[in-house]
C-alpha positions in Angstrom: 0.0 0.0 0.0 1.1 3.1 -0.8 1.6 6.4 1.8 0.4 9.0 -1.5 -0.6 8.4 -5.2 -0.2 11.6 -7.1 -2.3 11.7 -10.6 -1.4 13.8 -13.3 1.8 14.9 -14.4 1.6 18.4 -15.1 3.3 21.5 -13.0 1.1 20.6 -10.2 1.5 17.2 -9.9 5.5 17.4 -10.2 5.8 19.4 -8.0 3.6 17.3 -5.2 6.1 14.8 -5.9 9.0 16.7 -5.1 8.0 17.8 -1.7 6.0 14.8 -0.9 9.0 12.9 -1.6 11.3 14.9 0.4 9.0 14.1 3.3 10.0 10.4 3.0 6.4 10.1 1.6 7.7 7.9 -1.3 5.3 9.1 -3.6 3.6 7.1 -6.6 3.0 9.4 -9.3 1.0 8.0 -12.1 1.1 10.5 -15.2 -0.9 9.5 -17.4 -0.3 7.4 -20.9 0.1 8.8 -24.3 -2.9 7.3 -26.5 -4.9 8.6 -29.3 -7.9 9.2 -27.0 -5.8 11.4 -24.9 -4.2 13.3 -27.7 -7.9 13.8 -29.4 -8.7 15.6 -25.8 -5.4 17.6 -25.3 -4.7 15.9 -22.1 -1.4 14.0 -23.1 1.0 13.6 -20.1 2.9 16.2 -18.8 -0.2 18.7 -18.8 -0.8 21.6 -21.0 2.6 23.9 -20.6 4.0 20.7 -22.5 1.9 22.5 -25.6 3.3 25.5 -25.0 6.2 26.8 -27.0 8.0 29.5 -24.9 7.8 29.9 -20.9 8.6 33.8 -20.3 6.9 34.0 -16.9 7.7 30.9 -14.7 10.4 32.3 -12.0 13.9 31.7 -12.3 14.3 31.5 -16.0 15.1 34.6 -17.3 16.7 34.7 -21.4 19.8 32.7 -21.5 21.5 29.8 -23.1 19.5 26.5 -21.3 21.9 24.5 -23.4 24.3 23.0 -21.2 22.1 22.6 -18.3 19.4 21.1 -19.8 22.2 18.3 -21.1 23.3 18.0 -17.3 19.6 18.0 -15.9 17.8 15.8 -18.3 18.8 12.2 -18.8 19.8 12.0 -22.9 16.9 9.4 -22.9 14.5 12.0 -21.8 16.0 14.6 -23.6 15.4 13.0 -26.9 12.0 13.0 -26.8 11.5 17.0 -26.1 11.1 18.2 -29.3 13.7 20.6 -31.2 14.3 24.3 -29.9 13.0 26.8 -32.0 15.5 29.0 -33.1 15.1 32.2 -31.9 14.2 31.0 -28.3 15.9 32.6 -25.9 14.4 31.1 -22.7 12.8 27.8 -21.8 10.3 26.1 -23.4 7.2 24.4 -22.0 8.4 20.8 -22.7 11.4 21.8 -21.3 10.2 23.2 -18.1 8.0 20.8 -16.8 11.1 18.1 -17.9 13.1 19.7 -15.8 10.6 19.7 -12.6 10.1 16.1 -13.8 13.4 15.4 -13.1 13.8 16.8 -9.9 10.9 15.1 -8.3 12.3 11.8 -9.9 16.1 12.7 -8.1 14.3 12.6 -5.1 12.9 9.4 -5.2 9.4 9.7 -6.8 8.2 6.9 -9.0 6.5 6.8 -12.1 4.0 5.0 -14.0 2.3 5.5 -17.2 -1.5 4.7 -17.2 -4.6 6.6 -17.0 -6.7 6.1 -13.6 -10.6 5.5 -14.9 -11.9 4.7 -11.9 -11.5 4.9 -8.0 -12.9 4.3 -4.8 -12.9 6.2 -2.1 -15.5 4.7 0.3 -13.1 3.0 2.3 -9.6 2.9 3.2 -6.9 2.0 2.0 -8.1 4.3 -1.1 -8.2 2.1 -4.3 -7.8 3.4 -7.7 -7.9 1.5 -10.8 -5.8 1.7 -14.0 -7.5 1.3 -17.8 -4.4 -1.3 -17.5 -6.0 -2.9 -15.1 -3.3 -2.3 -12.5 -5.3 -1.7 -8.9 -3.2 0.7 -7.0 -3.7 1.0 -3.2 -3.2 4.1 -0.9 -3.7 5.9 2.0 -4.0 9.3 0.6 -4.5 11.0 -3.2 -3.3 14.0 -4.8 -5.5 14.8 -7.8 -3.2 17.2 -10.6 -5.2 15.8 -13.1 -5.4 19.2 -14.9 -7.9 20.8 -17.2 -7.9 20.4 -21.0 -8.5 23.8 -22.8 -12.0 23.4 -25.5 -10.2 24.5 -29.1 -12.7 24.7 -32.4 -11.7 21.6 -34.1 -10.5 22.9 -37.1 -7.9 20.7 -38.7 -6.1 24.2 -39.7 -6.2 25.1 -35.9 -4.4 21.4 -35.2 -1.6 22.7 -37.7 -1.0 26.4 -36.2 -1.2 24.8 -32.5 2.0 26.8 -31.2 2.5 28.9 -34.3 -0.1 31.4 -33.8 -3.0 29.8 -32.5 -3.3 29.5 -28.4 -5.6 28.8 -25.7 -3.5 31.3 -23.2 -3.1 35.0 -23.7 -1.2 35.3 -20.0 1.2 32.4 -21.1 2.0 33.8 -24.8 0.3 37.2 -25.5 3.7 39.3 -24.9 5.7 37.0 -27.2 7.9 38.3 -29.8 5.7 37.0 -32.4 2.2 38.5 -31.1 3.8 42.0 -30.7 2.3 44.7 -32.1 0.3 42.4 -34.8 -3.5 42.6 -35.1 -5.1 39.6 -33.2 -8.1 37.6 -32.4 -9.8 36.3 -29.5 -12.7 33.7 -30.4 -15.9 33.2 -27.4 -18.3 35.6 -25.7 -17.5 34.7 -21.9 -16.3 36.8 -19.3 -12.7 35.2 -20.1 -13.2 35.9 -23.3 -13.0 39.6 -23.0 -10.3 39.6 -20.7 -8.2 37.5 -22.9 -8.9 40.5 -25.2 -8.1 43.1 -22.9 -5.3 41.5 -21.7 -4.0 41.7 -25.6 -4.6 45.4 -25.9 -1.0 45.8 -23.6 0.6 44.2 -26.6 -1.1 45.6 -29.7 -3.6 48.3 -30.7 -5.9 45.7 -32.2 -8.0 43.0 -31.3 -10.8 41.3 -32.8 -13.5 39.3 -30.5 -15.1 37.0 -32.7 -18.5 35.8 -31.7 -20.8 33.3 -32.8 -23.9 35.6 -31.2 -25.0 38.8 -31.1 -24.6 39.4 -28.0 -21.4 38.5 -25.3 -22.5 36.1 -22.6 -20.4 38.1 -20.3 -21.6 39.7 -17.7 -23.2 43.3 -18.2 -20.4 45.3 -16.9 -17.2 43.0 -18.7 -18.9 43.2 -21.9 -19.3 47.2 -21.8 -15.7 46.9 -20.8 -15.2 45.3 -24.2 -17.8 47.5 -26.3 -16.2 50.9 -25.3 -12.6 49.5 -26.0 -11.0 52.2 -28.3 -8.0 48.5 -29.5 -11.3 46.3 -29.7 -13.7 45.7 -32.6 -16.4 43.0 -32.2 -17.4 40.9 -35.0 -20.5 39.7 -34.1 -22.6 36.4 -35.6 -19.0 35.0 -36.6 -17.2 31.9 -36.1 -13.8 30.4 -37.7 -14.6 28.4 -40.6 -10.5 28.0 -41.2 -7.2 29.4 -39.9 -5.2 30.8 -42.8 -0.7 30.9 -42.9 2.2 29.1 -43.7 5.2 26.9 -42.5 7.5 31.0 -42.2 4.8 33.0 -40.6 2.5 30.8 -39.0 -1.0 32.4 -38.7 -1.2 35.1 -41.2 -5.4 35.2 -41.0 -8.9 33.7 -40.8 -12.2 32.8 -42.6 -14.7 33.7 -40.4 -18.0 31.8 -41.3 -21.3 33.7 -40.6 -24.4 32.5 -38.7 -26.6 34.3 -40.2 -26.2 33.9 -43.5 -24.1 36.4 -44.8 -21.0 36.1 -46.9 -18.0 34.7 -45.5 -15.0 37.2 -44.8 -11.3 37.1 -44.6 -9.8 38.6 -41.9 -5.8 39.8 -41.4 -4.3 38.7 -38.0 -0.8 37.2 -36.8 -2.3 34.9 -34.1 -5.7 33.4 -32.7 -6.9 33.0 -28.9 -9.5 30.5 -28.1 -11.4 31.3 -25.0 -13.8 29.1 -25.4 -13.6 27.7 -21.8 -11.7 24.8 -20.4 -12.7 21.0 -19.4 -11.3 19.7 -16.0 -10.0 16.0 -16.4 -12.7 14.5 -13.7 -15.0 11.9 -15.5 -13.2 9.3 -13.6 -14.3 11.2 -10.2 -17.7 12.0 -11.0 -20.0 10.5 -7.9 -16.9 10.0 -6.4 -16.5 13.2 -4.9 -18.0 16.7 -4.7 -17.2 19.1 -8.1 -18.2 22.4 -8.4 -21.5 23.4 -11.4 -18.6 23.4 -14.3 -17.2 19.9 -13.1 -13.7 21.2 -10.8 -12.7 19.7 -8.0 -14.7 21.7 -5.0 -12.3 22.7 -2.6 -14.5 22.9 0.8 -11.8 24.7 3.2 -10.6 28.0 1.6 -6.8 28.4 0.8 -6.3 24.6 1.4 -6.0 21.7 -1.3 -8.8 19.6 0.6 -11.9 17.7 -0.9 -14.7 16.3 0.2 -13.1 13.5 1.2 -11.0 12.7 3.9 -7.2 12.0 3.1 -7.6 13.3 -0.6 -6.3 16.5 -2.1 -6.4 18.4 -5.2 -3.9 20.9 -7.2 -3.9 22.7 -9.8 -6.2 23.0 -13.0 -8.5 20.5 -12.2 -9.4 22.6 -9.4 -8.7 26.3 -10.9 -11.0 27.9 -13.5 -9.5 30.8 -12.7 -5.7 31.9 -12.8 -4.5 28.5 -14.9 -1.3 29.4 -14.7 2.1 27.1 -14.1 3.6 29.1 -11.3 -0.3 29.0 -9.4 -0.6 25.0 -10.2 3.1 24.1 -8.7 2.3 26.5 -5.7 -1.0 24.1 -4.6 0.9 21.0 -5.2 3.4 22.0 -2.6 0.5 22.7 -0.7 -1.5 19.4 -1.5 1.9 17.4 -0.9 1.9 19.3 2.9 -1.1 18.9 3.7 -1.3 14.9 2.7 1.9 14.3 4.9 0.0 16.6 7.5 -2.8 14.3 7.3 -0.5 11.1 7.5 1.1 12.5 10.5 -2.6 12.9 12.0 -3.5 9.4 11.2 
């Protein structure tokens, strides 16, 4: 029986491992395998900064050459499956980054196994969760970083400018070189929407929000926010019928279908935002545990990782619809991995 079992592999999870293993918790974590379904729902292991291309805002990695300490960090084995650098990066990339936390969690005695956890049991301990191996796994306590999969259009252009123009995270890349000072578009109508847009206009003087309605679904006083912009223009009744560019420039524009019958119209922008919401990874919890009206993980105790049950935690995405950040989701799995061995320590 195991002391912890940690599921999902993303910054959050990792970083659960690292403390929970430096508290002689000898942590299982179980990150998740790398199968079509998984790929069809963005929720491949090592979470969603593994999709991302450049990392300008995690602490402690400023510009510089990562060269020679990623080569002395990484195992060559795991280093040849991160994908090639892009040129001009100057910092670290996503892959990169949550490798490297990877590997410190693993130096410290975490260990890992690759399957995906489709059901569990909670009614009694020890705590038993169960593999779409097969594998049963047995433990006293359970740190969910299980993460949340962001909804894209399903455009098989959008599949091809993933990372090259197209993003689901304008605080992770809207103040990259290639954004800068290039007219953009933000695609939904919800409150995160607009602030996706907003959040643009520090970077550029335009911004398209392209809605399928004609009307936002935000709230009254967010969508006047967005209305009276002076860098926004909303295109209303519109959706992406197909992401336009090329292997130099990546996005270079879009066809935005209308729904209401008028003709379809090009549009000229250097990158895309979907903000169309996010989906936490909890099928495998539902009934299982309490999760808030958009399916998260409900955290009952306020600035703690606890759920509704007893002896299991939660970090990161798959309890945040909120900040989704990397820096946010490793800060509540140090907190989920101290408050499991607090709980331990209780027992």
């Amino acid at each position: 029986m195991e002391k912890t079992i940690i599921i999902g592999s993303g910054p959050a999870g990792w970083t659960a491992a690292i403390y929970a293993a430096r508290a002689s918790l000898s942590p299982l974590l179980i990150e998740g395998a790398i199968t079509h379904e998984n790929q069809e729902k963005n929720r491949l292991p090592m979470g969603q900064i593994a999709l991302t291309t450049e990392v300008e805002n995690f602490p402690g990695f400023p510009p510089g050459d990562l060269s020679g300490y990623l080569d002395s960090a990484i195992s060559k084995s795991r280093k040849n499956m991160l994908p090639p650098r892009v040129p001009e990066l100057t910092g670290v990339s996503g892959p990169e980054l949550v490798e490297l936390i990877r590997a410190q969690a693993v130096y410290f005695g975490t260990r890992v196994i690759s399957d995906d956890i489709v059901e569990v049991d909670f009614s009694r301990l020890p705590y038993r969760l169960t593999g779409a191996t097969g594998n049963i796994y047995e433990t006293q306590t359970v740190i969910i970083a299980s993460g949340a999969s962001a909804n894209y259009l399903g455009l098989e252009s959008e599949n091809r400018f993933k990372n090259r123009g197209v993003s689901a995270c304008a605080v992770c890349d809207g103040a990259l070189p290639r954004f800068r000072n290039k007219p953009l578009a933000v695609v939904g109508g919800g409150d995160a929407a607009v602030e996706e847009a907003e959040y643009l206009t520090k970077f550029t003087s335009k911004v398209y929000l392209i809605h399928r309605r004609d009307q936002l679904r935000a709230s009254k006083i967010v969508a006047k926010r967005a209305m009276e912009h002076s860098s926004i223009e909303i295109l209303w009744n519109r959706i992406p019928e197909e992401i336009l560019g090329n292997d130099k420039d990546g996005v270079t524009g879009l066809l935005l279908k209308s729904t209401v019958g008028e003709p379809v119209k090009e549009l000229a922008v250097s990158g895309l935002f979907v903000a169309i919401g996010h989906t936490p990874n909890t099928e495998f919890l539902k009934g299982k545990l309490d999760l808030t009206e958009k399916g998260f993980i409900a955290r009952p105790i306020p600035f703690r990782t606890n759920t509704s049950v007893s002896g299991v935690f939660t970090a990161g995405d798959v309890a945040d619809d909120y900040y989704r950040q990397a820096i946010s989701a490793a800060g509540t799995g140090c907190m989920a991995a101290l408050d499991a061995e607090r709980y331990l320590a209780s027992l």
